[in-house]
C-alpha positions in Angstrom: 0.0 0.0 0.0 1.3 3.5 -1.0 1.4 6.2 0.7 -1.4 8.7 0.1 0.6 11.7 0.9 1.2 12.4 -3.0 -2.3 11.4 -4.3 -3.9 14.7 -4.5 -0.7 16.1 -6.4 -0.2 13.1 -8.9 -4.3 12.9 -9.3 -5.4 17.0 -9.5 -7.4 18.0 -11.5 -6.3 21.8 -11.4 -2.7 23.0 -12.6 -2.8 25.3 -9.3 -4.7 23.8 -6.5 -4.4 20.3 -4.9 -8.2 19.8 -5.6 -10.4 16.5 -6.9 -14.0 15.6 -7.4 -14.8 12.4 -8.6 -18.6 11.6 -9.3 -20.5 8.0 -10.9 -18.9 8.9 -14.5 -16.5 11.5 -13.9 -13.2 11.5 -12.0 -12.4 7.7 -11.3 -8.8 6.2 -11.9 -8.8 2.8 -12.6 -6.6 0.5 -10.1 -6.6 3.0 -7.5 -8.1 0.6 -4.9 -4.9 -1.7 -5.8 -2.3 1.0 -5.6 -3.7 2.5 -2.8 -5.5 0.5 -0.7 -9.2 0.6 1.2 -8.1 1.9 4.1 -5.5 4.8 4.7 -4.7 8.0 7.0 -5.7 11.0 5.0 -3.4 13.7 4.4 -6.3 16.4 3.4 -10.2 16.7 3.5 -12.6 14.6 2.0 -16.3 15.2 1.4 -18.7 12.5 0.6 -22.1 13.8 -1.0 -24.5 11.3 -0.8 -27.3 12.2 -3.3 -29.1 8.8 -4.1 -28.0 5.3 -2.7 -25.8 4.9 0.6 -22.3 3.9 1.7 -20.7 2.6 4.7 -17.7 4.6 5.8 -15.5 3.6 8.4 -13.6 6.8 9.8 -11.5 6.4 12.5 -12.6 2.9 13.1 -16.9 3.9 14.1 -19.2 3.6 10.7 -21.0 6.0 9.6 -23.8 5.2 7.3 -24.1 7.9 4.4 -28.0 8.1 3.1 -29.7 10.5 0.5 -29.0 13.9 1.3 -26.2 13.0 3.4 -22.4 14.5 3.4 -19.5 12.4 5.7 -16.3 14.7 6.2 -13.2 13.0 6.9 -10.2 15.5 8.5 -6.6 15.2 7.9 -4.7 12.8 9.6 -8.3 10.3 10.2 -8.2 6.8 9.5 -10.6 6.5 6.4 -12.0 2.6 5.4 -13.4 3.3 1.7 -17.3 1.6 1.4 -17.4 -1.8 -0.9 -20.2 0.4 -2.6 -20.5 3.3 -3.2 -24.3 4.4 -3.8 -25.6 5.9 -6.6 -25.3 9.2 -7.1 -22.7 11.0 -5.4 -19.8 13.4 -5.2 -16.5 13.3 -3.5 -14.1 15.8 -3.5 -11.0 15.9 -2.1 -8.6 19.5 -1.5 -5.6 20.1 0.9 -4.4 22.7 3.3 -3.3 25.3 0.9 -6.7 25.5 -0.6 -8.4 25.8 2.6 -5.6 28.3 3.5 -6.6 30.3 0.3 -10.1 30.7 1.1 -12.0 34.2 2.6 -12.9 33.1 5.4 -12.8 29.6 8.4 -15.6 27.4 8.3 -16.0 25.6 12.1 -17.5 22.9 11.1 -14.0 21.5 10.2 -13.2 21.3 13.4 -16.3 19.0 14.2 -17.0 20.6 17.9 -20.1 18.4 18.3 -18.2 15.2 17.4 -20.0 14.2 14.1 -18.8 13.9 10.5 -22.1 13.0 9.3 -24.5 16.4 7.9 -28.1 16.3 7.4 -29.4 18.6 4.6 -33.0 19.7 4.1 -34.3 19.4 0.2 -33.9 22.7 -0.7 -30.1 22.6 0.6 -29.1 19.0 -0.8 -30.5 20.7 -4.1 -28.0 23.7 -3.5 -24.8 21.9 -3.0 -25.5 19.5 -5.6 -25.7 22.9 -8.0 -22.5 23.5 -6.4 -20.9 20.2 -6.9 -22.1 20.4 -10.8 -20.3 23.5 -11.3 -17.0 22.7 -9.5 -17.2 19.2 -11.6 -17.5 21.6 -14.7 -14.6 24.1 -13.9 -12.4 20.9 -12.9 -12.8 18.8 -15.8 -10.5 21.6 -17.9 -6.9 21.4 -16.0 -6.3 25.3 -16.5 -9.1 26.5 -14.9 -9.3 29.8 -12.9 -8.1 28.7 -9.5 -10.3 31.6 -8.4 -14.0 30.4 -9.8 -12.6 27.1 -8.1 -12.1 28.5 -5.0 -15.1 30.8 -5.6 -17.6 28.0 -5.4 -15.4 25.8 -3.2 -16.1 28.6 -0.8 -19.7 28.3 -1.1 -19.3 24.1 -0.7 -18.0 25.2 2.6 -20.6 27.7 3.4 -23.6 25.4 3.6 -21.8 23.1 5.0 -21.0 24.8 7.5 -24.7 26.4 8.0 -26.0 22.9 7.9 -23.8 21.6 10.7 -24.7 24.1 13.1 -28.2 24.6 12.3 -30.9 23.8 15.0 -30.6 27.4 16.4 -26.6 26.7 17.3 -24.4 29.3 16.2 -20.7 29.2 15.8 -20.5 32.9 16.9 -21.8 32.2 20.3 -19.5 33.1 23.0 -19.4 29.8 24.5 -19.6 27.9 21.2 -17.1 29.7 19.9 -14.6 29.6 23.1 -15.1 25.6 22.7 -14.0 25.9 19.2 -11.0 27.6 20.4 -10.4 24.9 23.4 -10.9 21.6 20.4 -7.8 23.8 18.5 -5.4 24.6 21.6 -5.9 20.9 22.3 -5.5 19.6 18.9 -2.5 22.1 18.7 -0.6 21.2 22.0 -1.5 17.3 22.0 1.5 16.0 22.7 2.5 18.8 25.6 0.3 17.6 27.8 -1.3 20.7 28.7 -2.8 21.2 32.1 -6.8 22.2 32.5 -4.9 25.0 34.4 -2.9 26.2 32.0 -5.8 25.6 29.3 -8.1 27.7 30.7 -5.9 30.7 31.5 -4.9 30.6 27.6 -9.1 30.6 26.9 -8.8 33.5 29.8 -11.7 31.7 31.7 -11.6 29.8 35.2 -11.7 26.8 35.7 -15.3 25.8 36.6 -16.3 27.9 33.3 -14.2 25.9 31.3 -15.2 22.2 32.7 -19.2 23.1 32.3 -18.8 24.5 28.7 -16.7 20.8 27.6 -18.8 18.8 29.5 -22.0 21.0 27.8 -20.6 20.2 24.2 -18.8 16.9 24.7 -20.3 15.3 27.8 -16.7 14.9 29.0 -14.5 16.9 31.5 -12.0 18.7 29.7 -9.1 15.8 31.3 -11.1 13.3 29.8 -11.5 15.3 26.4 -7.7 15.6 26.1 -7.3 12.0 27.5 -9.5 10.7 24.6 -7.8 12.8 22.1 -4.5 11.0 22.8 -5.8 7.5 23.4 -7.9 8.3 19.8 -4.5 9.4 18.3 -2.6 6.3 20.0 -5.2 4.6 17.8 -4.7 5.8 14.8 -0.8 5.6 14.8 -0.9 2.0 16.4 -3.3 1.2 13.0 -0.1 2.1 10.7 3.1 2.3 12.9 5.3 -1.0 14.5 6.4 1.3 17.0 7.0 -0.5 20.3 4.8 1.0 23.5 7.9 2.9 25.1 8.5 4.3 21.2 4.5 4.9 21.1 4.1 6.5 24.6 7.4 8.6 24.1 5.7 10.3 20.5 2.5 11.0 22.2 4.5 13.1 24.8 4.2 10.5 28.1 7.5 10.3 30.1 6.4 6.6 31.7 5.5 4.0 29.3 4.1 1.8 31.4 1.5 4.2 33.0 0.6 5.1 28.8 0.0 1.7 28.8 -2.5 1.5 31.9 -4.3 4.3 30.9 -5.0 3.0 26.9 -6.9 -0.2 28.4 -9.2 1.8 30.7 -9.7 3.5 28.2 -10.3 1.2 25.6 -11.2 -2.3 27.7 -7.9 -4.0 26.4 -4.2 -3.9 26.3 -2.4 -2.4 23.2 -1.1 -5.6 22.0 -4.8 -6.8 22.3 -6.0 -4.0 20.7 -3.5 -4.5 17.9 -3.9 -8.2 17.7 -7.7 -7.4 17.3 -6.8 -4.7 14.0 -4.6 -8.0 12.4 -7.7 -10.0 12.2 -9.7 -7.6 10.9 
């Protein structure tokens, strides 16, 4: 299996931007299941559009089930199973940091603060992004395009995406909403430094009390457990790939005592790591 750090580069479909849409008759590269495998860590984002049929994607080793009028996002660095089948009609598109980074404006919903990848759309708004998709399948089937009508309309993608996801009367300029965003980031940032609640909140310039109700409001976790989680998720995902021994493992994720990473990995997951990674060998 090769690595899928190059894919978006070999594979573009723009001369400028790391950018790719594939749809039921458009975009497919025959083999690439053989070259590249089912299952990988992405290196960029990935939307799945789901617009008749559905798909089982395994992201980070939970399954999602992508119906009509469905979208699944899969973040950077996530452990992505590709479905056996893949519905219908659909779009994927695939686009790295640098397009992201060339965009007007941040869209929260990449940072998933309420923990799920999968997006409901009404009618009317599965018939807009599916206008969307049609054009940005248009401007990408010519390899010169304007990079700006690409990013143009990959900006809109983004935009009811993002309305979608926090629809329901949550906004992602609330106060609190938006101070959780900013704890998810410092914690995603500083993963491996082991930052204390402490120190966490006095970055987020709230106390401590403040910060543990607005975590445990979003997540239904403390804000130990959250970060505890996040490493024990990330110890998954690298355990998935790596042969790295536990002391090798534990060291990476920033623990000074290997044995007490190990400890805390099966009450968190229910089993040891060489358990855990016996269990991935047989799937």
């Amino acid at each position: 299996m090769q690595s899928m750090e190059s894919f978006l580069d070999r594979y573009k479909q723009n001369s400028k931007l790391s950018i790719r849409i594939v749809s039921p008759t458009f975009g497919h590269v025959p083999g690439i299941i053989d070259t590249y495998g089912r299952t990988h860590r992405r290196p960029h984002y990935f939307l799945v559009f789901m617009m008749e049929g559905a798909a089982h994607h395994n992201v980070d080793l939970q399954q999602f089930d992508v119906k009509s009028n469905e979208l699944l996002f899969v973040l950077p660095h996530q452990i992505h199973e590709l479905p056996g089948e893949h519905g219908i009609n659909y779009f994927k598109l695939g686009f790295d940091a640098h397009c992201l980074s060339l965009l007007p404006t941040q869209y929260p919903f990449l940072i998933n603060p309420f923990n799920n990848q999968k997006i409901q759309f009404t009618p009317s708004a599965a018939a807009r992004l599916k206008s969307i998709y049609e054009i940005l399948l248009n401007l990408l089937s010519q390899i010169n395009t304007s990079s700006e009508l690409i990013l143009a309309h990959l900006n809109s993608l983004l935009t009811e995406i993002n309305s979608a996801y926090f629809s329901n009367d949550k906004n992602p300029a609330d106060d609190k909403l938006s101070k959780y965003i900013s704890f998810k980031l410092l914690v995603e940032n500083n993963l491996t430094d082991h930052l204390t609640v402490i120190e966490i909140a006095e970055k987020l310039a709230i106390n401590t009390n403040s910060l543990y109700r607005m975590v445990k409001h979003y997540s239904g976790l403390s804000p130990k457990e959250f970060i505890t989680d996040r490493l024990i998720l990330e110890a998954k995902r690298r355990l998935y790939y790596s042969e790295s021994s536990i002391k090798e493992l534990a060291y990476d994720l920033g623990f000074n005592d290997p044995e007490y990473f190990a400890r805390l990995f099966k009450k968190v997951i229910g089993k040891t790591i060489s358990e855990f990674v016996q269990d991935l060998s047989g799937n």
